[in-house]
DOSEGU-859431 format. One record per residue (C-alpha): residue number from 1; residue in one letter; z, y, x negated. Coordinates in nm, 3 decimals. Example, Ala and Ser with C-alpha at 12.3 -4.5 7.8 and 13.67 -1.06 7.14 Angstrom:
DOSEGU-859431
- i,aa,z,y,x
- 1,A,0.780,-0.450,-1.230
- 2,S,0.714,-0.106,-1.367
end
This chain:
DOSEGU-859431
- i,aa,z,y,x
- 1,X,-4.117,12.684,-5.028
- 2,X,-3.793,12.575,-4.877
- 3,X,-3.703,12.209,-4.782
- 4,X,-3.596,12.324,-4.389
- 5,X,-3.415,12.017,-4.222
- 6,X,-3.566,11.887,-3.919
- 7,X,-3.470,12.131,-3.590
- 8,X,-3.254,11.995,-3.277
- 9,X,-3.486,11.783,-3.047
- 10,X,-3.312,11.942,-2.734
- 11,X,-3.473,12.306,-2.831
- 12,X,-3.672,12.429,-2.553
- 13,X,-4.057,12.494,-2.729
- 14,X,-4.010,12.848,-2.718
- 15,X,-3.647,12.859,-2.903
- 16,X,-3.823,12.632,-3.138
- 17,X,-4.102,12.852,-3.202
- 18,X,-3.907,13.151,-3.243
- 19,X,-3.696,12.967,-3.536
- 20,X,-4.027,12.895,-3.720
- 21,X,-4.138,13.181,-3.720
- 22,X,-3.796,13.327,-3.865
- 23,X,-3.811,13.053,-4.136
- 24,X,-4.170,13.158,-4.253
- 25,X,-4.040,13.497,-4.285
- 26,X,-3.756,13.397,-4.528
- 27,X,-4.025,13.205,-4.700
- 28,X,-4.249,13.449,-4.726
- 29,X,-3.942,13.706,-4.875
- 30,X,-3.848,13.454,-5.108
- 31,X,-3.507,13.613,-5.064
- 32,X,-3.182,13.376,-5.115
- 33,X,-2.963,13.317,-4.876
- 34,X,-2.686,13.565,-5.006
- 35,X,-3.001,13.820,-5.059
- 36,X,-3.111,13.798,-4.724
- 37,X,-2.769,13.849,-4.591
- 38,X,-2.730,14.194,-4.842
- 39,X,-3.056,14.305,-4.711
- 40,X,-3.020,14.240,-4.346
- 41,X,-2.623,14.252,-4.312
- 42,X,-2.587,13.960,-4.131
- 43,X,-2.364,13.676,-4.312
- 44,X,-2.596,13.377,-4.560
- 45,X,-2.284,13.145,-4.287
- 46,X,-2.517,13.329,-3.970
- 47,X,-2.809,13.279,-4.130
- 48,X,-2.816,12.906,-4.203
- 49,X,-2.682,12.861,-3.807
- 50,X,-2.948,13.073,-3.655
- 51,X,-3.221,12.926,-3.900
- 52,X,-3.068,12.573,-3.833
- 53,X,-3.127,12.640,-3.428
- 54,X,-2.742,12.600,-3.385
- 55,X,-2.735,12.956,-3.261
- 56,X,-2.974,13.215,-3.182
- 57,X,-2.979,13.530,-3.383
- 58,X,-2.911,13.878,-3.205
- 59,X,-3.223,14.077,-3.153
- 60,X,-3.101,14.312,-3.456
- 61,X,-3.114,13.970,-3.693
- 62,X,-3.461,13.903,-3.578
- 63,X,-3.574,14.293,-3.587
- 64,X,-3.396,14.290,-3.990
- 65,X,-3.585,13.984,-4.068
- 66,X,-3.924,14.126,-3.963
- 67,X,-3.881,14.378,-4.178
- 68,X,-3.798,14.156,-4.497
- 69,X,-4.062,13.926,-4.418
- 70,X,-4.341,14.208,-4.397
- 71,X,-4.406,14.116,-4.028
- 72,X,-4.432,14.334,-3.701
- 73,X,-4.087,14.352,-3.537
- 74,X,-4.210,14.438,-3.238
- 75,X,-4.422,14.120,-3.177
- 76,X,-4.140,13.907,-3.328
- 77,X,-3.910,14.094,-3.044
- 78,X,-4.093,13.980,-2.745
- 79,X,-4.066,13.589,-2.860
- 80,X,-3.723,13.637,-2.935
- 81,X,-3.656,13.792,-2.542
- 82,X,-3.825,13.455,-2.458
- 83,X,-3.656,13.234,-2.627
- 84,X,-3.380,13.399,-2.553
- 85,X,-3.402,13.332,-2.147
- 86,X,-3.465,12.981,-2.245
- 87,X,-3.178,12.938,-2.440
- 88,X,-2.932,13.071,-2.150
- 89,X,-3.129,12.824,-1.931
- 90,X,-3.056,12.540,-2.162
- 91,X,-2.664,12.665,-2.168
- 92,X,-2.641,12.684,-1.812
- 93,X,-2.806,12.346,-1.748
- 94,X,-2.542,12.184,-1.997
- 95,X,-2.259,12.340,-1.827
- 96,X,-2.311,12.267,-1.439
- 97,X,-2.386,11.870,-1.566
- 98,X,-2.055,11.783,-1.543
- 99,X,-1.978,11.929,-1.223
- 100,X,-2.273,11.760,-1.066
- 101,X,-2.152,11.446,-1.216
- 102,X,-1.786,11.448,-1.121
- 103,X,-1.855,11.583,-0.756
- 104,X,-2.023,11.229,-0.670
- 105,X,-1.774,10.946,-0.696
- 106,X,-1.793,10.628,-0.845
- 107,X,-1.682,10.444,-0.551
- 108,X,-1.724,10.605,-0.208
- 109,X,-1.543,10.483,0.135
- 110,X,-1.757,10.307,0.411
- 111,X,-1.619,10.600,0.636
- 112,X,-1.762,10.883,0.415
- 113,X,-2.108,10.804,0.297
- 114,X,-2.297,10.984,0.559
- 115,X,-2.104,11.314,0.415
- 116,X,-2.212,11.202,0.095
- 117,X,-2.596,11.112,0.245
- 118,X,-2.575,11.494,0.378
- 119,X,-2.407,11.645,0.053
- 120,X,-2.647,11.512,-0.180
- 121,X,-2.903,11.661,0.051
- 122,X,-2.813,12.011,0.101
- 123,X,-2.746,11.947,-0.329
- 124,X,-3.119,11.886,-0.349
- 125,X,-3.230,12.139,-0.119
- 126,X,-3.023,12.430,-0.286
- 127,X,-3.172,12.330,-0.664
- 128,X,-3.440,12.329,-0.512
- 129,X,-3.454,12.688,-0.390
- 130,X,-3.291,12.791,-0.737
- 131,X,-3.578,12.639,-0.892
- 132,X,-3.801,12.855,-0.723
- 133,X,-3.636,13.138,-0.749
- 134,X,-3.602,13.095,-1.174
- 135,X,-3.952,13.028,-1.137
- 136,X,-4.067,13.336,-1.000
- 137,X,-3.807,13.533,-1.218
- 138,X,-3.956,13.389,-1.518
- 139,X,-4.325,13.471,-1.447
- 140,X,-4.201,13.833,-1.403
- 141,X,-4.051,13.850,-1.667
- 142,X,-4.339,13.717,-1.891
- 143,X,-4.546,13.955,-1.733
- 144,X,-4.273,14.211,-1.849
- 145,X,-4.280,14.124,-2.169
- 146,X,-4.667,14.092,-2.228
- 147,X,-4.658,14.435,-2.127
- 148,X,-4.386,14.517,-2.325
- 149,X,-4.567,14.381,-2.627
- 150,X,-4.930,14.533,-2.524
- 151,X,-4.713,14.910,-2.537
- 152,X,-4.563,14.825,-2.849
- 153,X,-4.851,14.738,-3.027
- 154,X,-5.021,15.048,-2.909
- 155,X,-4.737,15.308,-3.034
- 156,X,-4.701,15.039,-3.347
- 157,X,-4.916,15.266,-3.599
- 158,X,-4.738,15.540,-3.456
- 159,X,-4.392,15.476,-3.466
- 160,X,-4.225,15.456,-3.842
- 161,X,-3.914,15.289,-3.911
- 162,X,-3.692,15.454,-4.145
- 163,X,-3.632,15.243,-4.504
- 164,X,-3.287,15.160,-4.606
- 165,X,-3.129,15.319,-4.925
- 166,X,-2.936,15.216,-5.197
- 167,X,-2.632,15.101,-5.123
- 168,X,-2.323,14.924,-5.363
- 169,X,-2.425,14.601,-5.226
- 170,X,-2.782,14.552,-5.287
- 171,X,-2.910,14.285,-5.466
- 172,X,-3.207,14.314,-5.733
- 173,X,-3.540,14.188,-5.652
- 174,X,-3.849,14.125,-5.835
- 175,X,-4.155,14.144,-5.595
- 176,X,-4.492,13.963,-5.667
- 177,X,-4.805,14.220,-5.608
- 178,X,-5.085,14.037,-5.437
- 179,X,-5.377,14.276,-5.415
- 180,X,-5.638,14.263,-5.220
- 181,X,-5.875,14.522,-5.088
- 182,X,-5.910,14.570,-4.702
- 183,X,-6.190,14.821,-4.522
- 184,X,-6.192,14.981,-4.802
- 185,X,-5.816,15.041,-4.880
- 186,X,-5.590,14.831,-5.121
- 187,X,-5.271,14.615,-4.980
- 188,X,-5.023,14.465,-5.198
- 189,X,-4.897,14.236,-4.973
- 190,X,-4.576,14.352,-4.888
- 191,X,-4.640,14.613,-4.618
- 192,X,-4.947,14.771,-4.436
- 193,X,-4.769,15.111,-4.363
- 194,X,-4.982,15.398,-4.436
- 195,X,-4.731,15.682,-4.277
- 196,X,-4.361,15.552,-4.383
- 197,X,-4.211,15.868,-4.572
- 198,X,-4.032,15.722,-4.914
- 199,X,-3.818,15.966,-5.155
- 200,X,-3.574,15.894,-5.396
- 201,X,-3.287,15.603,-5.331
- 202,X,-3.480,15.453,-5.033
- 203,X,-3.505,15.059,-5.100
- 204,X,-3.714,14.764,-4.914
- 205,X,-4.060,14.664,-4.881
- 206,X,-4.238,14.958,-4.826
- 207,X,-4.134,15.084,-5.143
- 208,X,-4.251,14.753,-5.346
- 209,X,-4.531,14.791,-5.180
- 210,X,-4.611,15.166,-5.313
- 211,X,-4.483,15.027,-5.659
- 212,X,-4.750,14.753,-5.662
- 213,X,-5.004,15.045,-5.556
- 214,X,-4.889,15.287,-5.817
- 215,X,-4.927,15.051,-6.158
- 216,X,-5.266,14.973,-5.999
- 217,X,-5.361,15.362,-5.987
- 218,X,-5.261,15.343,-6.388
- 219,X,-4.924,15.546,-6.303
- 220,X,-4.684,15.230,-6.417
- 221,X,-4.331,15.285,-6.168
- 222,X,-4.145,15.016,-6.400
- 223,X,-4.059,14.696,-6.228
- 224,X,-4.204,14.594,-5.863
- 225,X,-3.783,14.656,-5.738
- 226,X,-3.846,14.764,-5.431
- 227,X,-3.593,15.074,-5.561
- 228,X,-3.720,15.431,-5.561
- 229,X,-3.567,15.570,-5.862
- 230,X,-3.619,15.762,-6.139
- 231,X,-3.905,15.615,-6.322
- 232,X,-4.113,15.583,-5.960
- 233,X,-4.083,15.942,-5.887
- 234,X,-4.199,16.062,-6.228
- 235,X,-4.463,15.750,-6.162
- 236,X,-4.567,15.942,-5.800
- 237,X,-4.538,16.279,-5.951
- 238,X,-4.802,16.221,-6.212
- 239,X,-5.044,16.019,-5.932
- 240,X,-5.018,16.307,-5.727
- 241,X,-5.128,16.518,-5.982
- 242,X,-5.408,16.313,-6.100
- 243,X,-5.529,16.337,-5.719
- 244,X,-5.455,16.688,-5.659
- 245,X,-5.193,16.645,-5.379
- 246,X,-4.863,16.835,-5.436
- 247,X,-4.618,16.722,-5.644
- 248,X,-4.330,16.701,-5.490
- 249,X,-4.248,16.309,-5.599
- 250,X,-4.246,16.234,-5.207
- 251,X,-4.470,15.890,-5.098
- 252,X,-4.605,16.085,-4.770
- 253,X,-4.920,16.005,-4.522
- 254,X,-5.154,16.158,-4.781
- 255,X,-5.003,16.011,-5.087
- 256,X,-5.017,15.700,-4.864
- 257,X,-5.371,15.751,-4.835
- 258,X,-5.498,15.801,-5.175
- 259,X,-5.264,15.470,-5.327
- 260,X,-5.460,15.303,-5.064
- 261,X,-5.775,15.416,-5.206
- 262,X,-5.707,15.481,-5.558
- 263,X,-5.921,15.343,-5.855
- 264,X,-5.734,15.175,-6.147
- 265,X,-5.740,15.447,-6.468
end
């Protein structure tokens, strides 16, 4: 588990929570900082400011880190649009300080403090209004997003992402198999995709996850990489044989479907 320094006290609660949850993520990947940047293509320098809450991470950042982290990107979207609106708020608050400040002087004339009397109160009236108004912007647009997030859990099970492949810069990973049998079906703790098409030079999760699945069946892939190479086709090949599926060393919905409910040899 990483040692996470303490977060900025002026982080609105939602900014805060969004960070959190991108920190268990990393934990949970057990990814270095230089990994996670190969993996997700964002910079280990972006990564320590956005998990740091000195900047927050593009919706693309937060989307890639879902995906490392084994978590639904979807869900992790709508608290990032959140914190996101609360994090402009904060900016804009810091920036019209000053002006507010600097329009009041220290030391007003006799002749002029009734225009300041009336200024200050047309000052309060207008933030006033404003706060209204950002107040009934925000509910609608946490009612947008809770239906937002309803739909996308709905069209979740439906909707597959593709994997990444290899690439010149990716860097080796050894994934831990958890087992642990679900409803009937096996998860290794990696990913719960039961549709996600892998073939040959796809990398990620999904395919650590079939790995773990595949030395459980008795049809040994080589190490838990999270590469689809050589030695995992031939592995998928022969479990697709053994199950009467065609062979055609592709990890589809029905090979899916029996490395979910495949018995150790």
């Amino acid at each position: 588990m990483s040692r996470w320094k303490e977060l900025p006290a002026e982080l609105h609660p939602d900014v805060h929570q969004l960070i959190v949850r991108l920190r268990r993520l990393r934990d949970r990947s057990e990814l270095s900082t230089r990994q996670l940047a190969a993996k997700t293509g964002y910079s280990a320098k972006s990564w320590q400011r956005y998990l740091n809450g000195r900047s927050l991470p593009p919706g693309e950042a937060v989307e890639a880190m879902a995906r490392v982290g084994g978590d639904d990107p979807h869900r992790l979207l709508v608290i990032h649009e959140i914190a996101a609106q609360r994090w402009a708020e904060g900016r804009a608050i810091a920036t019209d300080a000053p002006e507010n400040l600097s329009a009041t002087p220290a030391h007003t004339p006799t002749e002029q403090r009734p225009y300041g009397r009336h200024l200050r109160a047309a000052v309060t009236a207008g933030a006033l209004v404003t706060a209204l108004s950002v107040s009934a912007a925000l509910l609608l647009a946490v009612r947008l997003t809770d239906a937002r997030a309803q739909l996308a859990h709905e069209r979740s099970d439906a909707v597959a992402a593709a994997p990444a492949t290899v690439s010149e810069s990716l860097v080796p990973v050894i994934y831990t198999c958890r087992l642990e049998q679900r409803d009937g079906r096996w998860y290794a703790g990696l990913s719960r995709t039961t549709a996600i098409p892998l073939s040959n030079t796809h990398v990620g999760l999904e395919v650590a996850e079939a790995q773990c699945l595949l030395r459980r069946a008795g049809t040994a892939p080589g190490e838990i990489d999270g590469v689809f190479g050589p030695k995992t086709r031939r592995a998928v090949e022969l479990m697709q044989k053994q199950n009467g599926l065609v062979v055609d060393g592709v990890i589809g919905q029905r090979t899916w479907q029996a490395l979910r409910k495949a018995s150790p040899k």
